[in-house]
N, CA, C and O atoms as a MOPAC input file, in Angstrom:
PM7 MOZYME 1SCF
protein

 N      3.62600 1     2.50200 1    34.97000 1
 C      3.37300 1     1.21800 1    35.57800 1
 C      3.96300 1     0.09700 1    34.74200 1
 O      4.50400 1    -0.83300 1    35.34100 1
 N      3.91300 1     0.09400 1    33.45500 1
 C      4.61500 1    -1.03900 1    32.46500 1
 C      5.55700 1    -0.94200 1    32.88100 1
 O      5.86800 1    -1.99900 1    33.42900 1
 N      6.76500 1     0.25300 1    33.01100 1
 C      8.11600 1     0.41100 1    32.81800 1
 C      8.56100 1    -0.53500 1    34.11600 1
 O      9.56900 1    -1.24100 1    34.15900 1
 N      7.38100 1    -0.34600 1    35.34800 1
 C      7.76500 1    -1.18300 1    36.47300 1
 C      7.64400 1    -2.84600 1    36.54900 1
 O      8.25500 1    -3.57800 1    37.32600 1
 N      6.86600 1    -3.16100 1    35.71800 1
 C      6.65100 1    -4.11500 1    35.25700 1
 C      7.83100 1    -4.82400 1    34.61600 1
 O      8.48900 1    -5.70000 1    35.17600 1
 N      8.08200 1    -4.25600 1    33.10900 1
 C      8.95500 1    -4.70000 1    32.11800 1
 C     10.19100 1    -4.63800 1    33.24000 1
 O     11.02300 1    -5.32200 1    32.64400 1
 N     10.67600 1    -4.34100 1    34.18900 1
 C     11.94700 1    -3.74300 1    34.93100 1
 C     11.98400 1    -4.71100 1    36.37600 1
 O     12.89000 1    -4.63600 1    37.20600 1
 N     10.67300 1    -5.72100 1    36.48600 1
 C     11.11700 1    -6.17900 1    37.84200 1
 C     11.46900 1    -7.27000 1    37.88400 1
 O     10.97900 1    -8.05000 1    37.06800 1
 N     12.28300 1    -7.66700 1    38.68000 1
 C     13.34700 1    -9.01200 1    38.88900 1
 C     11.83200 1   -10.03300 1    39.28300 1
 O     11.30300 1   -10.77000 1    38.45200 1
 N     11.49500 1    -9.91100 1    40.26100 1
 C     10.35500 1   -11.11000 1    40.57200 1
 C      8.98200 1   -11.71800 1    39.17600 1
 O      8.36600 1   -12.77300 1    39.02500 1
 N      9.01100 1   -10.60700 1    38.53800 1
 C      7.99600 1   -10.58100 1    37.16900 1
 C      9.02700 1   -11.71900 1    36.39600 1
 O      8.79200 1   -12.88500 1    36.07800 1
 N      9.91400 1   -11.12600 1    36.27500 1
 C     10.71100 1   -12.17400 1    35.07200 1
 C     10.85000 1   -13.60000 1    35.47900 1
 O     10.35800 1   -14.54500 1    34.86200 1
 N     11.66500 1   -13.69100 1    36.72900 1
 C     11.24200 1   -14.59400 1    37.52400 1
 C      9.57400 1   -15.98700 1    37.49300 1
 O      9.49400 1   -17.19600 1    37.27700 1
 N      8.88100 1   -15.23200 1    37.73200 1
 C      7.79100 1   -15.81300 1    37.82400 1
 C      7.30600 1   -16.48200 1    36.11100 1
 O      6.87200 1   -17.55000 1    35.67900 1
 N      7.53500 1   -15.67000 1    35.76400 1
 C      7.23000 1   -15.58300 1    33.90900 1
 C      8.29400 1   -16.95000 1    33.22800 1
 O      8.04600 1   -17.78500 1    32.35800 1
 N      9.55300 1   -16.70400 1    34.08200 1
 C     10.36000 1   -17.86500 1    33.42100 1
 C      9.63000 1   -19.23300 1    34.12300 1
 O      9.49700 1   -20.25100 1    33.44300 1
 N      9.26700 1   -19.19100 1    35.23300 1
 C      8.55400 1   -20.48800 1    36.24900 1
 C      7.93300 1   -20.68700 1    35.59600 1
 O      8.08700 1   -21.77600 1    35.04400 1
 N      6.82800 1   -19.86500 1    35.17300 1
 C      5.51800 1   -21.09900 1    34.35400 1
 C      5.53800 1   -21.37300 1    32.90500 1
 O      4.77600 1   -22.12200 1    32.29300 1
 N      6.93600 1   -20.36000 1    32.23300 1
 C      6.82300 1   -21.08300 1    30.75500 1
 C      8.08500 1   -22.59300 1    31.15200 1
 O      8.24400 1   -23.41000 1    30.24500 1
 N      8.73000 1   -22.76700 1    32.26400 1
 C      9.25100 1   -23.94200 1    32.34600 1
 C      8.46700 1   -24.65000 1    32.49700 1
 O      8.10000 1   -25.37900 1    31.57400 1
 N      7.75400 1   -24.71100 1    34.08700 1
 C      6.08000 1   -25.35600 1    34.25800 1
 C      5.67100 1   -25.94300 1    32.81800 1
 O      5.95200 1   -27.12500 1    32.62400 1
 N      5.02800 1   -25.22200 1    31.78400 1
 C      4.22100 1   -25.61400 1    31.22200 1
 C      4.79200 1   -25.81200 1    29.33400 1
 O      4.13400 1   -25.74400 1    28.29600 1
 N      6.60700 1   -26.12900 1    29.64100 1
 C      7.22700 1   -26.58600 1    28.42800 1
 C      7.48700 1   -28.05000 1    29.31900 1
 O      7.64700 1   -28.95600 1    28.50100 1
 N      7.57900 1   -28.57000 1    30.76000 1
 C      7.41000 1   -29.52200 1    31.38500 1
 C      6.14200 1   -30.39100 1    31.10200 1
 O      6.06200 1   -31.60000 1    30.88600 1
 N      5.24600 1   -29.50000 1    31.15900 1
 C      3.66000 1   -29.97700 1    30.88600 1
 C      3.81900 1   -30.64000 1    29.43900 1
 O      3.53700 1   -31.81600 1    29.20800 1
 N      4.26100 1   -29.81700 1    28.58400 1
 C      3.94800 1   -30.08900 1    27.12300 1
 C      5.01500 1   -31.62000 1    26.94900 1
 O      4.69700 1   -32.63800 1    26.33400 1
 N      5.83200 1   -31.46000 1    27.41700 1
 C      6.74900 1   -32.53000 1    27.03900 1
 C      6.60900 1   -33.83900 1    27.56300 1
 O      7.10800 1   -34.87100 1    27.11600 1
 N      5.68000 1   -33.65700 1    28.82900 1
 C      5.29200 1   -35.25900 1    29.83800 1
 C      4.05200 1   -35.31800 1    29.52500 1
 O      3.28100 1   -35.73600 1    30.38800 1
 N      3.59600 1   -34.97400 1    28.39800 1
 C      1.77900 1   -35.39500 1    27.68800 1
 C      0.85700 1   -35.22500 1    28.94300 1
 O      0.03800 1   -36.13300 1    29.08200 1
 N      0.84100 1   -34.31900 1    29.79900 1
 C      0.03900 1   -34.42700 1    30.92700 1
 C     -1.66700 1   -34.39000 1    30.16400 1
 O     -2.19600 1   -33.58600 1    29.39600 1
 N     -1.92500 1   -35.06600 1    30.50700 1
 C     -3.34900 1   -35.11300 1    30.20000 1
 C     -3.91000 1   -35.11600 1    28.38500 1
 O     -5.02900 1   -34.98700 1    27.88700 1
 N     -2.89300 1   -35.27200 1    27.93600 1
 C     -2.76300 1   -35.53700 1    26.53800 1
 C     -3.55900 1   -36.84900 1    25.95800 1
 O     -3.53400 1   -37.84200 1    26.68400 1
 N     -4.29700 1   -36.94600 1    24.65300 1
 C     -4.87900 1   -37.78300 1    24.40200 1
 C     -6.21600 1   -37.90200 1    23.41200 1
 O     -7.25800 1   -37.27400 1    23.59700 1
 N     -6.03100 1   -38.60600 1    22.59300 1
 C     -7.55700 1   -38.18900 1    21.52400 1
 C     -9.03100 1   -38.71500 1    22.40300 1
 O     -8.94100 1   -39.93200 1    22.56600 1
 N     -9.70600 1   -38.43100 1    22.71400 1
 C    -10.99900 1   -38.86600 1    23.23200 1
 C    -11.34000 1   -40.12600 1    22.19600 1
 O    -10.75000 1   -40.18400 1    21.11700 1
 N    -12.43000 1   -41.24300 1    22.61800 1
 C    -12.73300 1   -42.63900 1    21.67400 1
 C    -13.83700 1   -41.66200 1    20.59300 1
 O    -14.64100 1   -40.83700 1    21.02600 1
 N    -13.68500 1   -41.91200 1    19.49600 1
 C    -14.60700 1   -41.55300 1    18.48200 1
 C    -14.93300 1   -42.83200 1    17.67900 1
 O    -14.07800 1   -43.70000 1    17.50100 1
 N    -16.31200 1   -42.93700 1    17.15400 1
 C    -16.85600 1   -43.97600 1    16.53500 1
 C    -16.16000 1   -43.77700 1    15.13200 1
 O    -15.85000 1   -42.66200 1    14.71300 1
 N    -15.89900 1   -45.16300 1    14.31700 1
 C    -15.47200 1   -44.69200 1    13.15500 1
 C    -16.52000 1   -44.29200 1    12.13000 1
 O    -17.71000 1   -44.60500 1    12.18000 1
 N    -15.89600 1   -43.52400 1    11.14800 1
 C    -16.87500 1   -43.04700 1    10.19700 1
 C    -18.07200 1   -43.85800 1     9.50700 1
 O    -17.33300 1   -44.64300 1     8.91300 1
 N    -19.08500 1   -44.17900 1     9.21300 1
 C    -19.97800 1   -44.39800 1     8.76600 1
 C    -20.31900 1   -44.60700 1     6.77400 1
 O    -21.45900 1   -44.29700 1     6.43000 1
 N    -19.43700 1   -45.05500 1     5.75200 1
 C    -19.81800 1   -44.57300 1     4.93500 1
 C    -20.80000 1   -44.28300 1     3.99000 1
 O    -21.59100 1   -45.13400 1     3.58300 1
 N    -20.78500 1   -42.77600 1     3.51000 1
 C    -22.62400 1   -43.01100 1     3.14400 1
 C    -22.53800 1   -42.49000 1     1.88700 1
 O    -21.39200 1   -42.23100 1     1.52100 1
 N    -23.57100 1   -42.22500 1     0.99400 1
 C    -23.78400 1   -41.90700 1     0.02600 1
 C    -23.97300 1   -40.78000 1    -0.19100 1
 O    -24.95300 1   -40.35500 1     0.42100 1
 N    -23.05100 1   -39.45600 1    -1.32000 1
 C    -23.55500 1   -37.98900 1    -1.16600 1
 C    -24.97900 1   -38.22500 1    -1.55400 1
 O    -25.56800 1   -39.30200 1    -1.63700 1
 N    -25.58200 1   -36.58200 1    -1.85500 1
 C    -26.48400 1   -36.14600 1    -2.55400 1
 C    -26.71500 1   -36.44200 1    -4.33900 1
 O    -25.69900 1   -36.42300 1    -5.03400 1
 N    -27.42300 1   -36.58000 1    -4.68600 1
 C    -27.48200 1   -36.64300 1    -6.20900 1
 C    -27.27800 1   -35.27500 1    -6.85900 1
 O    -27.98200 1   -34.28900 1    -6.63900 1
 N    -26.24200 1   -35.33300 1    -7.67600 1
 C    -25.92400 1   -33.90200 1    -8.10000 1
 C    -27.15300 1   -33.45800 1    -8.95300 1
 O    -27.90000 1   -34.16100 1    -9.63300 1
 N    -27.16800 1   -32.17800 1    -8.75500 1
 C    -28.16800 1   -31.04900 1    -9.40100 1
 C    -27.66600 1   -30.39600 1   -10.49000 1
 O    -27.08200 1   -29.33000 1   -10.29700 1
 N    -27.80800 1   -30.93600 1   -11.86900 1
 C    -27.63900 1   -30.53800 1   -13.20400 1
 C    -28.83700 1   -29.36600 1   -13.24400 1
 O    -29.98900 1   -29.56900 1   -12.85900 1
 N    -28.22800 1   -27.81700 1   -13.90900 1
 C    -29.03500 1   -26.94800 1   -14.02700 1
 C    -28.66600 1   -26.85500 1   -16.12200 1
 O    -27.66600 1   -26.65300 1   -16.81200 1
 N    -30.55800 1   -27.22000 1   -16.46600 1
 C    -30.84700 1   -27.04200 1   -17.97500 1
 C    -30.56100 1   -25.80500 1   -18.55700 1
 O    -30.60200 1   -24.67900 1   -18.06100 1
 N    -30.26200 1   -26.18200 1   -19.69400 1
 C    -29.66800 1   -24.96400 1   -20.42900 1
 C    -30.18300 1   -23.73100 1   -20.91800 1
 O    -29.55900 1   -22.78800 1   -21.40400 1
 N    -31.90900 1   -23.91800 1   -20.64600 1
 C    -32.86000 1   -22.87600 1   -20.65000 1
 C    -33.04300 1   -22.22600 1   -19.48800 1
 O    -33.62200 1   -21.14500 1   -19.59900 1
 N    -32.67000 1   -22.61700 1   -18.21500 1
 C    -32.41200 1   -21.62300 1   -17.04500 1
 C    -30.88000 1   -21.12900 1   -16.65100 1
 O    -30.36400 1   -20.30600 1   -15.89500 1
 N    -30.57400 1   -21.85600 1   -17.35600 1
 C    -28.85700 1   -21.00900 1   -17.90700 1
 C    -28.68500 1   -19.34900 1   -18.49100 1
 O    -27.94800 1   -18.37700 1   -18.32800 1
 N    -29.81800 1   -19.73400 1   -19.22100 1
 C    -29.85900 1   -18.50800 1   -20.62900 1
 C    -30.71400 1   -17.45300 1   -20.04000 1
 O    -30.68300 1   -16.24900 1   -20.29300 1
 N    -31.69200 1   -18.26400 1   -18.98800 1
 C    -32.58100 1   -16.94000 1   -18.58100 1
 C    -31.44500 1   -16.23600 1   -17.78100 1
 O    -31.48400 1   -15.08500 1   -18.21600 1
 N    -30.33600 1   -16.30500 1   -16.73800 1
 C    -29.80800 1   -16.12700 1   -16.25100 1
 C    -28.83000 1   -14.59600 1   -17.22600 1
 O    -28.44500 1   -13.54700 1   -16.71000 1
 N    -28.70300 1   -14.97300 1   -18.51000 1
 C    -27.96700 1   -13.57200 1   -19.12700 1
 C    -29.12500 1   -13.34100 1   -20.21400 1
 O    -28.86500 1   -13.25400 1   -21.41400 1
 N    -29.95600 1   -13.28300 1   -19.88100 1
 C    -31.19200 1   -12.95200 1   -20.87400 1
 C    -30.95800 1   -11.09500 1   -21.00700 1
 O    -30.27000 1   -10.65600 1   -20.08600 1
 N    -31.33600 1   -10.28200 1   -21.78600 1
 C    -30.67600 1    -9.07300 1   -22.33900 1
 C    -31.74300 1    -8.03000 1   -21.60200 1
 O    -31.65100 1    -6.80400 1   -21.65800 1
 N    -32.53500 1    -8.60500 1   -21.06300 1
 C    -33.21900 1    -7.60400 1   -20.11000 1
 C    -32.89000 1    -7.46400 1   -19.02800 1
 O    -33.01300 1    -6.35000 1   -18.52000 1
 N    -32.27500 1    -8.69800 1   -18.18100 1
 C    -31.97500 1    -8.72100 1   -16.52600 1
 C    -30.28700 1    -8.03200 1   -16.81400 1
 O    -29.89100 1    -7.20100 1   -15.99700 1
 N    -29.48200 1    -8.37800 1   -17.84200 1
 C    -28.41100 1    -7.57700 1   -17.91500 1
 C    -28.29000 1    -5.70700 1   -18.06400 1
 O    -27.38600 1    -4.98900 1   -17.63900 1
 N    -29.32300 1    -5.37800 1   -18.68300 1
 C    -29.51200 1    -4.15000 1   -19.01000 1
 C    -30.39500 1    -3.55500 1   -17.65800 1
 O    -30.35700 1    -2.32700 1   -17.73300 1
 N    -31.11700 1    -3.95700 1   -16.54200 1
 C    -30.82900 1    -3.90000 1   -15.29400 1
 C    -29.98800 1    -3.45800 1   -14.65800 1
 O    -30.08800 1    -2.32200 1   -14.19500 1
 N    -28.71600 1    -4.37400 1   -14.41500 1
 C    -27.29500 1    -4.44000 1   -14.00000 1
 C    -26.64900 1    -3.27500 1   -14.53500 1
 O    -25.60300 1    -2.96300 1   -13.96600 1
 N    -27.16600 1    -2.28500 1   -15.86000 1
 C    -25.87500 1    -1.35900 1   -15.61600 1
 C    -26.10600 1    -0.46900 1   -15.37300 1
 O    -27.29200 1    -0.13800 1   -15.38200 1
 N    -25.12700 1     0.40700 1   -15.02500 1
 C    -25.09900 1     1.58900 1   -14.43200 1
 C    -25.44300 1     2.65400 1   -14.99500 1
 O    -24.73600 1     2.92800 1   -15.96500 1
 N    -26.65600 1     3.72300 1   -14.66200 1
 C    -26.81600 1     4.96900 1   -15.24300 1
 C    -25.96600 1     5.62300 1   -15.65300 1
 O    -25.51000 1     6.00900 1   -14.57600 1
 N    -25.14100 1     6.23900 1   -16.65100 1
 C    -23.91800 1     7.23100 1   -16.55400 1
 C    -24.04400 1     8.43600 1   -15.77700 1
 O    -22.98500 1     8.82500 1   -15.28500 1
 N    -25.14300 1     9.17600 1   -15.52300 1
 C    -25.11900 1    10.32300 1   -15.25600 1
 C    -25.92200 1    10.52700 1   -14.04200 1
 O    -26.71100 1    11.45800 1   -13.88400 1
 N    -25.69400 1     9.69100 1   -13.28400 1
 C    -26.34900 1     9.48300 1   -11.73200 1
 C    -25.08400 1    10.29800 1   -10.54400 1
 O    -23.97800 1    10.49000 1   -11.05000 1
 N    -25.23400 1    10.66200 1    -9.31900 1
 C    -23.85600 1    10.90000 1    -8.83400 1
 C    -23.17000 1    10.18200 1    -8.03800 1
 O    -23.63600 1     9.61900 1    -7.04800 1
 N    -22.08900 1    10.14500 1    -8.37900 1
 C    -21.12800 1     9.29200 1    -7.50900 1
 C    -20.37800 1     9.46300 1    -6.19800 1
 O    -19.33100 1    10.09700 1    -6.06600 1
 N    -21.10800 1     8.75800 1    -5.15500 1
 C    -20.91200 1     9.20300 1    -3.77800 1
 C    -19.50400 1     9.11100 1    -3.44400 1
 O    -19.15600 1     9.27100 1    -2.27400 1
 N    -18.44500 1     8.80500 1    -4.59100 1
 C    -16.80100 1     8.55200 1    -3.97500 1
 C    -16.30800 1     9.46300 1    -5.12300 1
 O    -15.11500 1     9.38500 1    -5.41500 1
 N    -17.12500 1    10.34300 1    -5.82500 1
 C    -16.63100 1    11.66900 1    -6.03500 1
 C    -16.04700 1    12.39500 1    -5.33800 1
 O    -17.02200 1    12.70700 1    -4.65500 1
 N    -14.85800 1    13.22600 1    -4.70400 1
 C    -14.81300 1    14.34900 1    -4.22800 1
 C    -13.61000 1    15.26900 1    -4.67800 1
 O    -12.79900 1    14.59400 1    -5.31200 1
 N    -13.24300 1    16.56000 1    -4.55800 1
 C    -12.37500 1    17.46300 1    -5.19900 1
 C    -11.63200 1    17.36000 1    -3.97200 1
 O    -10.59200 1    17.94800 1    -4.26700 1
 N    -11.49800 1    16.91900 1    -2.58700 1
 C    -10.41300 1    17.12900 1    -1.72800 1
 C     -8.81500 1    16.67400 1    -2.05800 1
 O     -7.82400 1    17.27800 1    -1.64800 1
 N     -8.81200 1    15.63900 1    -2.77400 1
 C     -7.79400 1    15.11100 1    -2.94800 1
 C     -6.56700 1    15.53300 1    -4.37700 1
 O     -5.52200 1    15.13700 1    -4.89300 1
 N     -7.57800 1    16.56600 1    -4.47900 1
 C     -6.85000 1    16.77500 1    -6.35400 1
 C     -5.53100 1    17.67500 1    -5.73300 1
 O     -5.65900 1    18.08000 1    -4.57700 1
 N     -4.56600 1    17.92300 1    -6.29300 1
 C     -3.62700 1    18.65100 1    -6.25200 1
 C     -3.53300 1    20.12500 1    -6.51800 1
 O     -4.03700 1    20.52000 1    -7.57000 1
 N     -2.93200 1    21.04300 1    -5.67900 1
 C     -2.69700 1    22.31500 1    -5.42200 1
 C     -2.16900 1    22.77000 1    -7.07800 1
 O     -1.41000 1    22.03800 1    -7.71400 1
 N     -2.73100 1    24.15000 1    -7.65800 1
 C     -2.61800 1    24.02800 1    -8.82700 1
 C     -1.14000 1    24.66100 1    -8.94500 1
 O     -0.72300 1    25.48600 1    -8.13200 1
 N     -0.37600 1    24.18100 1   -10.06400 1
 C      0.88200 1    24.42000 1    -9.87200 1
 C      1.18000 1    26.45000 1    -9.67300 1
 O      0.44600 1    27.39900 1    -9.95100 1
 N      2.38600 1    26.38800 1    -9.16100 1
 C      2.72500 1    27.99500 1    -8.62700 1
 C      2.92900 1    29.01600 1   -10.02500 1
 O      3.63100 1    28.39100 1   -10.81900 1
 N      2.65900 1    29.98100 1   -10.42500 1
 C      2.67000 1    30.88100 1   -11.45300 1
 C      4.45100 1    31.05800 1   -12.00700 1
 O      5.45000 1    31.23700 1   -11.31000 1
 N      4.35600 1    30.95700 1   -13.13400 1
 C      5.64800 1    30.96800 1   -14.10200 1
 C      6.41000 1    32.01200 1   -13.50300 1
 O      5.75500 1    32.76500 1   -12.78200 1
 N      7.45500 1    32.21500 1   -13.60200 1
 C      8.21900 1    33.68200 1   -13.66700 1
 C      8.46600 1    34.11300 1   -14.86900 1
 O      8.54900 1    33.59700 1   -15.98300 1
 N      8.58100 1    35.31900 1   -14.36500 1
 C      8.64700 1    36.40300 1   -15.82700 1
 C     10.27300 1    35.46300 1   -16.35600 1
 O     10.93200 1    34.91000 1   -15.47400 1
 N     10.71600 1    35.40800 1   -17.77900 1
 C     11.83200 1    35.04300 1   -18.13500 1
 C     13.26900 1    35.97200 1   -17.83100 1
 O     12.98300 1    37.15000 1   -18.04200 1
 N     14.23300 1    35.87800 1   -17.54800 1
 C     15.43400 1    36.43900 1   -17.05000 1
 C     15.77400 1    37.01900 1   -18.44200 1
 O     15.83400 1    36.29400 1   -19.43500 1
 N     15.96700 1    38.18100 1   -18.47600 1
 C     16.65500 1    38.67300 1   -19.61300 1
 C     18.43900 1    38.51500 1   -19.65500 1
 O     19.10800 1    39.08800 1   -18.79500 1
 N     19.06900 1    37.71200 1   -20.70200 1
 C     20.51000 1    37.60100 1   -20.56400 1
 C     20.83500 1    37.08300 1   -21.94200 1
 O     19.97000 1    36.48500 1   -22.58200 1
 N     21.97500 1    37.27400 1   -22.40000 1
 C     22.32000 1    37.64200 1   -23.49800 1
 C     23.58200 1    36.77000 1   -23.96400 1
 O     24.50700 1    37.23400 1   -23.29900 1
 N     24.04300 1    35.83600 1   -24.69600 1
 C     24.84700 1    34.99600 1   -24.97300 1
 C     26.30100 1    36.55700 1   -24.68400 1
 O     27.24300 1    36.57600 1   -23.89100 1
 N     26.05300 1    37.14800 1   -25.25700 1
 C     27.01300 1    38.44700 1   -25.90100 1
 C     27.63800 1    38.95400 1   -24.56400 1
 O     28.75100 1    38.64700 1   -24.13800 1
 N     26.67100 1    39.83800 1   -23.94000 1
 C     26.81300 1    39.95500 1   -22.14400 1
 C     27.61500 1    39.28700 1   -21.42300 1
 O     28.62800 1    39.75100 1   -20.90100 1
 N     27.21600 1    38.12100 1   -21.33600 1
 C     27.22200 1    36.91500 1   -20.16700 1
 C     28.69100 1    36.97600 1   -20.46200 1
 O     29.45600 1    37.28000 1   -19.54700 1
 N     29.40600 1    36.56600 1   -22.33500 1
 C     30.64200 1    36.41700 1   -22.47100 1
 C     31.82000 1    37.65200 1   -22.46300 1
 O     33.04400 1    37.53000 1   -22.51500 1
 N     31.10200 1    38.71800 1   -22.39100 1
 C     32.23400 1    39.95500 1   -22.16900 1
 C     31.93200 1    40.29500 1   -20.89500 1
 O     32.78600 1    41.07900 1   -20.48300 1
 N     31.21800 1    40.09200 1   -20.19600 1
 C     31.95700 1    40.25600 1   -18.52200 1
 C     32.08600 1    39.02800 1   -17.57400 1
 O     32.21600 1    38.89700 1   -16.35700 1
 N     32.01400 1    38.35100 1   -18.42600 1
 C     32.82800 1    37.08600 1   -17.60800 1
 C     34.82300 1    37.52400 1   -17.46800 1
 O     35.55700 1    38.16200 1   -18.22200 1
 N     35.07300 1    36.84600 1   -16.21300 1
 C     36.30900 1    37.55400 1   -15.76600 1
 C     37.82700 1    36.65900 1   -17.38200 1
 O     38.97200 1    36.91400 1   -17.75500 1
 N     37.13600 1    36.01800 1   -17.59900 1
 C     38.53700 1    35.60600 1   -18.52500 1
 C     38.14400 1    36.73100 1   -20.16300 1
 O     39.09200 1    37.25400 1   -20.75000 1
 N     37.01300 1    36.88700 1   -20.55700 1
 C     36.82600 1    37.91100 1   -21.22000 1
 C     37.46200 1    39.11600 1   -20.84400 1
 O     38.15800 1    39.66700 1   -21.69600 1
 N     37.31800 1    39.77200 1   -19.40300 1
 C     37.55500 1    41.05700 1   -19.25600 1
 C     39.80700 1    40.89100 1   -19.31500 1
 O     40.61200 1    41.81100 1   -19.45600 1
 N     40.10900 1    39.24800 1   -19.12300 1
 C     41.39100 1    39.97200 1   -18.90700 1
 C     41.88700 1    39.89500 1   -20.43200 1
 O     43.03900 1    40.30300 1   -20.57700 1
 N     41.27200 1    39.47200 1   -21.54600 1
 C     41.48300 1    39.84800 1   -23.27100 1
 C     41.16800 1    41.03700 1   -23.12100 1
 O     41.33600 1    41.39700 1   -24.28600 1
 N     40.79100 1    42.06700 1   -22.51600 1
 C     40.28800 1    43.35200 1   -23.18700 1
 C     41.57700 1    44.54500 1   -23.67600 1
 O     42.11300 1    44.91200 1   -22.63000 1
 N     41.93200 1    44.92700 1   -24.33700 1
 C     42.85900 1    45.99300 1   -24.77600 1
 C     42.65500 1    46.98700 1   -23.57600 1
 O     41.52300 1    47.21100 1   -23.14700 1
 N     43.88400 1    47.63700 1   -22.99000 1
 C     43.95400 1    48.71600 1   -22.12300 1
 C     44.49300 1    50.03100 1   -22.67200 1
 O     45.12600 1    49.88800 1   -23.71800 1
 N     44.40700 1    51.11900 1   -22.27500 1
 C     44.94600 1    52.18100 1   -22.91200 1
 C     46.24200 1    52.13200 1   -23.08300 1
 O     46.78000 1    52.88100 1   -23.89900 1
 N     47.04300 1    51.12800 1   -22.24400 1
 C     48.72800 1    51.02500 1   -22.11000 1
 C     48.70500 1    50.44400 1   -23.87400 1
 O     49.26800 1    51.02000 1   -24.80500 1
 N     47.98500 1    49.31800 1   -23.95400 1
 C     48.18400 1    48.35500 1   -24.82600 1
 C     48.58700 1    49.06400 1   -26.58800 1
 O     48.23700 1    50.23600 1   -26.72600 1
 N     49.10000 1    48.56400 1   -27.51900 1
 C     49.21100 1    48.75600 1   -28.33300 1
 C     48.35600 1    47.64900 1   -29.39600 1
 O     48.41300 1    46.42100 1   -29.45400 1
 N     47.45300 1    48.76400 1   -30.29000 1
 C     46.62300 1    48.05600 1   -31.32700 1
 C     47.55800 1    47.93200 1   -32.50500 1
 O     47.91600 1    49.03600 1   -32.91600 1
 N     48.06500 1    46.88400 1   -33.18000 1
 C     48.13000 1    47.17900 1   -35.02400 1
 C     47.72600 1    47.59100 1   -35.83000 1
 O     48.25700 1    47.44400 1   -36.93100 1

């Protein structure tokens, strides 16, 4: 049903009519206008509220802080093991190979090798 929507000539149509309509509206102030408001009144705030320095102190007094902390060994409801990571995959056994090996059958080794044709000194 959208696709018929987003796709019909008369929809677009209509859609362009009333954002002209009402960029017409906006631009000829139709009905535009501040309502009369009385002007402000000026008055006097409140008298500020200075708090004494002995209800300051009760405020971190060493009992209401020791309140506030936290048991260590209580449990923690945003504990959980779902999220930890898969434990890594088991080592492989090590490849047995040999500096010595590797370099006498490698193919530029094998073409140094003496042949029975060859003559030793």
């Amino acid at each position: 049903m959208l696709n018929f929507l987003e796709r019909s000539f008369w929809l677009s149509v209509l859609l362009l009519a009333g954002l002209a309509v009402l960029l017409a509206g906006t631009l000829a102030r139709l009905g535009g206008g501040l309502p009369p408001l009385r002007p402000l009144q000026p008055q006097t705030g409140a008298p500020p509220r200075f708090f004494s320095a002995d209800r300051a102190e009760d405020w971190f007094a060493a009992p209401l802080l020791a309140r506030l902390a936290i048991p260590t060994n209580t449990v923690n409801p945003f504990y959980t093991l779902y999220f930890q990571p898969p434990p890594p995959p088991p080592r492989r056994p090590p490849r047995r190979s040999s500096c010595s090996t590797r370099a006498a059958t490698s193919p530029r080794a094998r073409r140094n090798w003496p042949t029975s044709n060859s003559v030793m000194p």
